[in-house]
KEKE-3310 file (N, C-alpha, C; in steps of 0.2 Angstrom, whole numbers, plus 5000, padded with zeros to 4 digits):
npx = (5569:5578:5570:5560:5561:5568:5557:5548:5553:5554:5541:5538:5545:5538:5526:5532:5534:5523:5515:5522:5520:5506:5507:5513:5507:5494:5502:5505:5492:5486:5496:5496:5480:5480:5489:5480:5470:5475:5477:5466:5461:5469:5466:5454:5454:5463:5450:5442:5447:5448:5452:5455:5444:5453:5465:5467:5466:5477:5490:5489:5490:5502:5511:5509:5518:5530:5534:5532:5541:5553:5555:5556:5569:5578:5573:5580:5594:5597:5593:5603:5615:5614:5613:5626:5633:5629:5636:5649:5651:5651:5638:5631:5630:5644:5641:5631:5625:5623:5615:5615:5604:5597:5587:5580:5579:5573:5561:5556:5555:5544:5534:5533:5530:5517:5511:5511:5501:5490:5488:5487:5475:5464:5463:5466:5456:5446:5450:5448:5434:5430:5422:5424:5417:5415:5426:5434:5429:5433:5440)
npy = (5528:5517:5509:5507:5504:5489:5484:5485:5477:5465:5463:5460:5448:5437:5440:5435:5422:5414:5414:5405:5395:5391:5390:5378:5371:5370:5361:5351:5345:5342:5334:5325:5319:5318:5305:5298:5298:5289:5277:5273:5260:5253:5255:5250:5237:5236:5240:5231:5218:5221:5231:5245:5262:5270:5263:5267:5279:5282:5278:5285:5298:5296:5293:5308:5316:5309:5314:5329:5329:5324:5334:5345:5342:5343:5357:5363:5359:5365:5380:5382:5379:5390:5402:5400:5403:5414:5421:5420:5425:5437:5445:5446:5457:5462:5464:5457:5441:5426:5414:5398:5389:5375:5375:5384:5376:5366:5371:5374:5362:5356:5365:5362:5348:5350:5356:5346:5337:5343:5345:5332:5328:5330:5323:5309:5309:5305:5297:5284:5286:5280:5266:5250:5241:5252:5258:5248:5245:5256:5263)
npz = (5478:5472:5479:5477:5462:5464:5470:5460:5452:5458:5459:5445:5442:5452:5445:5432:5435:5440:5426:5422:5430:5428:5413:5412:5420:5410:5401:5405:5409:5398:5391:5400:5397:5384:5384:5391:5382:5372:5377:5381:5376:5385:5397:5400:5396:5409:5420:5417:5420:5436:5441:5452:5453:5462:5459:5446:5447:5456:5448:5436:5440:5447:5435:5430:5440:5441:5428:5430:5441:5436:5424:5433:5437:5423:5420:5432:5430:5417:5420:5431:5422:5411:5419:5424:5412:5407:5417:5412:5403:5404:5405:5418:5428:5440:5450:5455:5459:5459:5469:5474:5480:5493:5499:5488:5478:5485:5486:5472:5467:5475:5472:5457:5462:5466:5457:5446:5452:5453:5440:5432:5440:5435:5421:5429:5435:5424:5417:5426:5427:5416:5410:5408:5397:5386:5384:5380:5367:5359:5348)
capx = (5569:5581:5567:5551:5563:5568:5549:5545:5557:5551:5533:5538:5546:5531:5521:5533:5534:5513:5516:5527:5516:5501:5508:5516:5501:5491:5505:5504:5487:5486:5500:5490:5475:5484:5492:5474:5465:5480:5478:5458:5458:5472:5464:5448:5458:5464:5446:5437:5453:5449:5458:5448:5445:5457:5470:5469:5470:5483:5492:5490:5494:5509:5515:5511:5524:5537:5535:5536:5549:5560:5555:5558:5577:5581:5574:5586:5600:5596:5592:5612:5618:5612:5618:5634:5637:5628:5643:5656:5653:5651:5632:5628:5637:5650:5637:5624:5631:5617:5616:5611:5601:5593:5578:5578:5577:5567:5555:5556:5552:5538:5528:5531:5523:5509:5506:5509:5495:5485:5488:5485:5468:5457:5464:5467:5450:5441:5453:5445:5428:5429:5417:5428:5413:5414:5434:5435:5426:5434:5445)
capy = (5526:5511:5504:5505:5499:5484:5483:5483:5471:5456:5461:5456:5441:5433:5438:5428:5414:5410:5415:5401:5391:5394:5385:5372:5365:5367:5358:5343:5341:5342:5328:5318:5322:5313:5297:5294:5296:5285:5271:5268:5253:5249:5256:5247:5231:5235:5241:5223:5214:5224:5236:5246:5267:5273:5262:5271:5287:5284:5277:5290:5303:5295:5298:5314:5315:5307:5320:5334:5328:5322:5342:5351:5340:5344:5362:5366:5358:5368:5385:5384:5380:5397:5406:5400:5404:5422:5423:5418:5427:5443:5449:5446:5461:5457:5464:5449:5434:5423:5410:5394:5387:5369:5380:5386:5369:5362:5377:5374:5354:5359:5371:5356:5342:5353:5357:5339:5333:5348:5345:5326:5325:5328:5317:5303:5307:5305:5290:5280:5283:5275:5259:5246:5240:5256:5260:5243:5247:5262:5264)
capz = (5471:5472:5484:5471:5459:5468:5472:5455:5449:5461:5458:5439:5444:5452:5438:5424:5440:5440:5422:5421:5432:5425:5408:5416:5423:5407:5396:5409:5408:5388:5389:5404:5391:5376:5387:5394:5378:5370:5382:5383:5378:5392:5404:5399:5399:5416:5423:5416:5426:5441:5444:5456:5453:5465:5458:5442:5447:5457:5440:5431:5445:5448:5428:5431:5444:5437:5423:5433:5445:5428:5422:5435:5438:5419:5421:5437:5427:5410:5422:5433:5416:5407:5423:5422:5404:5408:5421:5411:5396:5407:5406:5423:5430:5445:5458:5453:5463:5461:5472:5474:5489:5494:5500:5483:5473:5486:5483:5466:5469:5479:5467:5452:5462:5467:5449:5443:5455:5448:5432:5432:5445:5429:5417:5430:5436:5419:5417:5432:5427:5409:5409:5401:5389:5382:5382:5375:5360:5358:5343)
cpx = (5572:5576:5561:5554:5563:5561:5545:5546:5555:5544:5533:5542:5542:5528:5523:5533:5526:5513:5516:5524:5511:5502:5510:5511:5496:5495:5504:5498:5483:5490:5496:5484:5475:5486:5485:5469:5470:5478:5471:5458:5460:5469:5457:5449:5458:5458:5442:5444:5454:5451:5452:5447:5452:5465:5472:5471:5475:5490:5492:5492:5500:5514:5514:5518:5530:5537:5537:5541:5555:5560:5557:5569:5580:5583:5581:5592:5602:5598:5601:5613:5619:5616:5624:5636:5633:5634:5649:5656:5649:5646:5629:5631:5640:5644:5631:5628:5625:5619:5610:5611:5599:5587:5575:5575:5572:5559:5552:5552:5546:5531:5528:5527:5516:5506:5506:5504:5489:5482:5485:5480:5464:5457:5464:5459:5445:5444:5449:5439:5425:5426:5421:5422:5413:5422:5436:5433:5427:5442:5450)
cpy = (5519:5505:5501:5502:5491:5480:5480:5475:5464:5456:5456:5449:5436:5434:5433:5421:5412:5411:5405:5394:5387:5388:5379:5367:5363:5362:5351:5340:5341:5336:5324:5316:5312:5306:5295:5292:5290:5278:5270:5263:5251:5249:5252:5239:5230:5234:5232:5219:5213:5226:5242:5256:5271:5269:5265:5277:5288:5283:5282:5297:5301:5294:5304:5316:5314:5312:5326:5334:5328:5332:5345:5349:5344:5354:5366:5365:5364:5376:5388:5387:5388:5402:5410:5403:5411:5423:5423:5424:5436:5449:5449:5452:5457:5458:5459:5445:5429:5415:5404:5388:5379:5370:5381:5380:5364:5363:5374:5367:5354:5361:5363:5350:5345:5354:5351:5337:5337:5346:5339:5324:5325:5323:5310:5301:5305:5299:5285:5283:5282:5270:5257:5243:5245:5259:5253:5244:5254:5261:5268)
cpz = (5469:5474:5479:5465:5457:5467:5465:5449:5453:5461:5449:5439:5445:5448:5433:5430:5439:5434:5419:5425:5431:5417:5406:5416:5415:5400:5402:5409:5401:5388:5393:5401:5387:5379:5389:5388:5372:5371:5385:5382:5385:5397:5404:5402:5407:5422:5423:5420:5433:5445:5448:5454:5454:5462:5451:5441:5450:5452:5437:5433:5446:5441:5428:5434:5443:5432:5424:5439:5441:5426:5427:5438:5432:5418:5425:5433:5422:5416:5426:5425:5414:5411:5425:5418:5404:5413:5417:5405:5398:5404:5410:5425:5435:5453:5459:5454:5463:5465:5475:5481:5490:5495:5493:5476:5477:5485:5476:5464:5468:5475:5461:5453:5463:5459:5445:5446:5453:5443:5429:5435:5438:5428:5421:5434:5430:5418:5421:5430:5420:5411:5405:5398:5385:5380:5380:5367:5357:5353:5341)
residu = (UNK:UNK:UNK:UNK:UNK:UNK:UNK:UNK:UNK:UNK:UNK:UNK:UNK:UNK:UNK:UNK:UNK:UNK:UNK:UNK:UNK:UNK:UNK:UNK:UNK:UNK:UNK:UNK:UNK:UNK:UNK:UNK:UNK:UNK:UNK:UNK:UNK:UNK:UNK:UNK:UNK:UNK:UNK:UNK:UNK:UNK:UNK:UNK:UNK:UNK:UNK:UNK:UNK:UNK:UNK:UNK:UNK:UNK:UNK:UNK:UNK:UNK:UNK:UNK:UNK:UNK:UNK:UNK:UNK:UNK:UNK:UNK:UNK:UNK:UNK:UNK:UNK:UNK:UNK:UNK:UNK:UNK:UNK:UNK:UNK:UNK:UNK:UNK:UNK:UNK:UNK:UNK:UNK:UNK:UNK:UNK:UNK:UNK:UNK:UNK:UNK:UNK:UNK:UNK:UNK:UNK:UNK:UNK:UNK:UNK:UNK:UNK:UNK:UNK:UNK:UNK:UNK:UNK:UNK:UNK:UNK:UNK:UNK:UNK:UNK:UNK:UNK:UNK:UNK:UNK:UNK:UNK:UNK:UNK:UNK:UNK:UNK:UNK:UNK)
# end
């Protein structure tokens, strides 16, 4: 009984984790979105300049990036934190010792660039095939 418990408790985990995943990616690519459609003329600009496809999108991939590397640092901070102060204000029981890994925050890492690059391939793909005569005139 302990065991399907157990059992059911980390199937519910994974589900708010892809859950959790799953929202992630589409808030990133709603912000990559808004920064791309913000900054046509720029990128218009940049394109007439000669800026070459692939330089855009790795631009605009690599603000992805940054956004979920900066989020997923804030996250881990924010996530101990809570931890802590569920420890201390004695709602964790005493037999819950949670424990914190390098495995665990590299994991953690890991999953957030993958859904930054996810998240940003549209946007940086739809970025990079703007025609600057026409994201110049674009108001």
């Amino acid at each position: 009984m302990i065991g399907n418990t157990l059992d059911m408790i980390n199937s519910t985990s994974w589900a708010i984790s892809l859950l959790a995943i799953v929202i992630g990616r589409i808030g990133i690519v709603n912000t990559m979105i808004m920064s791309v459609y913000e900054r046509t003329r720029e990128i218009g600009v940049l394109k007439a300049v000669g800026w070459k496809k692939r330089r855009i999108l790795g631009m605009i991939l690599g603000e992805s990036i940054v956004l979920t590397v900066t989020s997923g640092i804030v996250g881990s901070i924010i996530g101990v934190i809570g931890i802590e102060i569920l420890k201390t204000i004695n709602i964790l029981s005493s037999q819950m010792v949670p424990v914190y890994t390098i495995n665990i925050f590299l994991q953690a890492f890991g999953i957030a660039i993958f859904v930054g690059l996810i998240g940003g391939f549209y946007p940086a793909w739809r970025a990079s095939k703007l025609q600057p005569t026409e994201a110049l005139k674009y108001e």
